[in-house]
C-alpha positions in Angstrom: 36.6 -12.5 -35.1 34.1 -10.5 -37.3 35.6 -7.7 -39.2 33.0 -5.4 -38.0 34.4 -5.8 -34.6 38.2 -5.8 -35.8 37.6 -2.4 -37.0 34.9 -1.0 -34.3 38.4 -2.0 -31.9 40.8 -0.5 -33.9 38.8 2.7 -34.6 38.1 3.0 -31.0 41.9 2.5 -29.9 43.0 4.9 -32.6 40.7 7.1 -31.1 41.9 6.8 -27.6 45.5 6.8 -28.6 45.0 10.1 -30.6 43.3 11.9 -27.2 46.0 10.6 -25.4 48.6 11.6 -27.7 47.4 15.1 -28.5 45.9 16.0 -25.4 48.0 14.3 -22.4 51.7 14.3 -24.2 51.9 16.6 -27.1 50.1 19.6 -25.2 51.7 19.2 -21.7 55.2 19.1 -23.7 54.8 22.4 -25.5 54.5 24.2 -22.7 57.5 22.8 -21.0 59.6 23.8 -24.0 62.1 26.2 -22.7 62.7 27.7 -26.0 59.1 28.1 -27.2 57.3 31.4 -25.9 54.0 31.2 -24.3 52.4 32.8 -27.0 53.8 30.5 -29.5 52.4 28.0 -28.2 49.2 28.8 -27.5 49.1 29.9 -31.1 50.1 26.0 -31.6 47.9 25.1 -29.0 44.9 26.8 -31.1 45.6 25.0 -34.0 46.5 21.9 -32.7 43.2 21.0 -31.0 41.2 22.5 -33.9 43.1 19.9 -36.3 42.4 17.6 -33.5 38.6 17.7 -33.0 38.4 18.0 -37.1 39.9 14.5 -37.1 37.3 13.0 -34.1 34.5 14.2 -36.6 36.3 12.2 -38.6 36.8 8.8 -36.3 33.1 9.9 -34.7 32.0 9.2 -38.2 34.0 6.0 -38.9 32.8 4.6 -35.7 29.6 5.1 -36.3 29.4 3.4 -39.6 30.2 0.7 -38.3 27.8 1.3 -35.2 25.3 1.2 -37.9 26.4 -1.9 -39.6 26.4 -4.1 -36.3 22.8 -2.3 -35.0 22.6 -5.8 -32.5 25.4 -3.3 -30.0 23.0 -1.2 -28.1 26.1 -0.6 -26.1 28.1 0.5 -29.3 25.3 2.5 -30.6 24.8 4.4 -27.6 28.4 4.9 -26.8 28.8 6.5 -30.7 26.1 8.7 -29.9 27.4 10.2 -26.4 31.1 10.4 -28.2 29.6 12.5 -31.0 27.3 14.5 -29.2 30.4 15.6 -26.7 32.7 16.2 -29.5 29.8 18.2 -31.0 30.0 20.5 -27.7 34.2 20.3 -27.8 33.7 22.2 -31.0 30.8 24.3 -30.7 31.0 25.2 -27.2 34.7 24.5 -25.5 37.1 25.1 -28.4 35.8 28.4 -29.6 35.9 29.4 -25.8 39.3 28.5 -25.4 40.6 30.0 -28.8 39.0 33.6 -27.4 41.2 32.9 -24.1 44.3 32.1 -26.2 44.1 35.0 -28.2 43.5 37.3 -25.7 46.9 36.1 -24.3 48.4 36.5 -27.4 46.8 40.0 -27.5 48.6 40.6 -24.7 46.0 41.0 -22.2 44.9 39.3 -19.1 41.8 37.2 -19.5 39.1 36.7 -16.9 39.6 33.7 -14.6 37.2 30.5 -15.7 37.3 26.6 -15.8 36.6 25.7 -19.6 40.3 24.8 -19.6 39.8 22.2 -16.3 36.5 21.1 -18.2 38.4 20.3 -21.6 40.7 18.2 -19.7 38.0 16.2 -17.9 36.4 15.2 -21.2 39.4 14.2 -22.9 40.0 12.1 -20.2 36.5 10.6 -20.0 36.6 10.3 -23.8 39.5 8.4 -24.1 39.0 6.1 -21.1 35.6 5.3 -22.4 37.2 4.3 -25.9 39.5 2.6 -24.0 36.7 0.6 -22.4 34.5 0.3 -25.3 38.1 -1.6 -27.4 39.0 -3.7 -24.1 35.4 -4.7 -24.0 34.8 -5.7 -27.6 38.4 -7.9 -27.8 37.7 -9.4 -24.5 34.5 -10.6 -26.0 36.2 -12.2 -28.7 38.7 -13.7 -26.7 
């Protein structure tokens, strides 16, 4: 195994894992916390996924070092870029969207009706099943 590829797999199933930690079990369970208000934890919520999309900039960057030191995976290199550029939108676009809906709740008011929340889940779940992909594929290949 070449250690390139022992890291591109590890850095792409810590990836995954985080999503699915974060985003499918840590959020879901806040919010079925009897004893935590709804306004608490949206105010977790916000701070959570910030910290959270932070740290893919982080793994984004990782991976792509590596990316760049195996430039013969077109597949790698392309799935890199389309990770990046949808985290780029996460934070630029999607998070500060939901933040404003979250604070308006905390505000106390009712916000408009809209689907960023329904789009944020579709991309976590595209992210981390394409990670997921991207790690299976690479150990297979060794196998």
């Amino acid at each position: 195994m070449d250690f390139a590829d022992a890291v591109y797999i590890l850095i792409a199933a810590l990836w995954a894992g985080v999503i699915v930690g974060v985003s499918f079990l840590a959020a879901p369970a806040k919010f079925g916390a009897s004893l935590l208000s709804r306004t608490a934890a949206l105010d977790v919520g916000r701070r959570t996924f910030k910290i959270l999309l932070r740290t893919e900039f982080g793994l984004a960057l990782a991976l792509g070092i590596v990316c760049a030191l195996t430039p013969s995976h077109q597949v790698r290199l392309i799935a890199w870029a389309l990770l990046t550029v949808i985290v780029a939108a996460q934070y630029l676009w999607l998070w500060p969207a939901l933040n404003a809906r979250a604070q308006t709740i905390i505000d106390g008011n009712a916000p408009p009706p809209q689907s960023h929340h329904k789009v944020y889940i579709v991309i976590e779940a595209a992210k981390a099943g394409l990670l997921i992909g991207l790690a299976l594929t690479a150990l297979l290949r060794l196998i």
